[in-house]
C-alpha positions in Angstrom: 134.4 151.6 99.5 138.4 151.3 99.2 140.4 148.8 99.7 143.5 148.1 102.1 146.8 147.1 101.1 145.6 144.3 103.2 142.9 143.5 100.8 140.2 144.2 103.4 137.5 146.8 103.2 138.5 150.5 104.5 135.7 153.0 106.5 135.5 156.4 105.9 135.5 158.4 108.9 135.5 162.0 109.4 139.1 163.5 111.4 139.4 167.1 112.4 143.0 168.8 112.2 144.4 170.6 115.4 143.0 174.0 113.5 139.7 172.8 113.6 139.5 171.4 109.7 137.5 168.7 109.0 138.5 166.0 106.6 137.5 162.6 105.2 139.8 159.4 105.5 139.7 155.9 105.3 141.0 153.0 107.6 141.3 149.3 107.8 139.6 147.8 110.6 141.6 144.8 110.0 145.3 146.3 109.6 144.4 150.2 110.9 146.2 151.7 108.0 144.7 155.4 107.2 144.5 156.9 104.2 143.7 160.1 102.5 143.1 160.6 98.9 144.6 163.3 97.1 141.2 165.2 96.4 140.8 164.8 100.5 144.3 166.0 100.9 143.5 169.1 97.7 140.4 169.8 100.3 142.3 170.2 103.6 145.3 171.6 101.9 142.7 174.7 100.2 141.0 175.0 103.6 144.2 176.0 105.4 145.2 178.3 102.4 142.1 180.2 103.1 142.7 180.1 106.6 146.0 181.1 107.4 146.3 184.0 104.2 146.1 187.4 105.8 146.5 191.0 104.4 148.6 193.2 107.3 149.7 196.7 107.3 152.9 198.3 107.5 152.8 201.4 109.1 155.2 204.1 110.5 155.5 204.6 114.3 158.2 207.2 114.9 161.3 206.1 113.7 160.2 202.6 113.4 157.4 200.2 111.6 154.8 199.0 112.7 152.8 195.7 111.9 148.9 195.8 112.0 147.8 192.2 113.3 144.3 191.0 112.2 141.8 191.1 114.9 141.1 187.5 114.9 144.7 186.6 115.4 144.9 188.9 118.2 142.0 187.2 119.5 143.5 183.5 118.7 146.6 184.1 121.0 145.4 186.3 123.1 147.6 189.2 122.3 146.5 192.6 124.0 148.6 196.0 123.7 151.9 196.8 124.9 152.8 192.8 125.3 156.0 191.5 124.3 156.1 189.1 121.5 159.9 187.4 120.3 160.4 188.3 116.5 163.1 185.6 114.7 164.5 186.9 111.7 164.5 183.9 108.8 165.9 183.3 105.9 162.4 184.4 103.7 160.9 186.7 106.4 160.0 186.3 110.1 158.5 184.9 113.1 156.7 186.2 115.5 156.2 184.0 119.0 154.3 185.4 121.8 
């Protein structure tokens, strides 16, 4: 059991991030202060490595190149053929928004 800056007793409760990752924390029930360890953080922090690395294609269509998206993406965002996506150029690469 941890304790609060408060000096009261923290919970550990269980959280889940917008992606879906779950992750332990701790709060004060006196003071509400939440906390997360650095293993907890190490954890949720690997988690979305794993998640969000993907391997894509390059390939050549015509005069152009195209990008092979993973099928779970396409599946995530509900991209289907021949619909527009916006691609932003950046500074270390790009951005695709559909």
């Amino acid at each position: 059991m941890k304790k609060c800056s408060c000096n009261k007793k923290m919970k550990e409760f269980v959280g889940k991030t917008p992606d879906g990752i779950k992750y332990k924390y701790f709060r004060c029930n006196s003071c509400g202060e939440e906390i997360l360890d650095m293993k907890q953080l190490h954890k949720v922090a690997e988690e979305y490595r794993i998640m969000k690395k993907y391997h894509a294609k390059l390939s050549k269509w015509g005069l152009s190149v195209g990008l092979r998206i993973p099928k779970d993406i396409l599946k995530k965002h509900n991209l289907k053929p021949n619909k527009e996506v916006t691609i932003i150029d950046e500074e270390k690469g790009f951005r695709v928004i559909s």
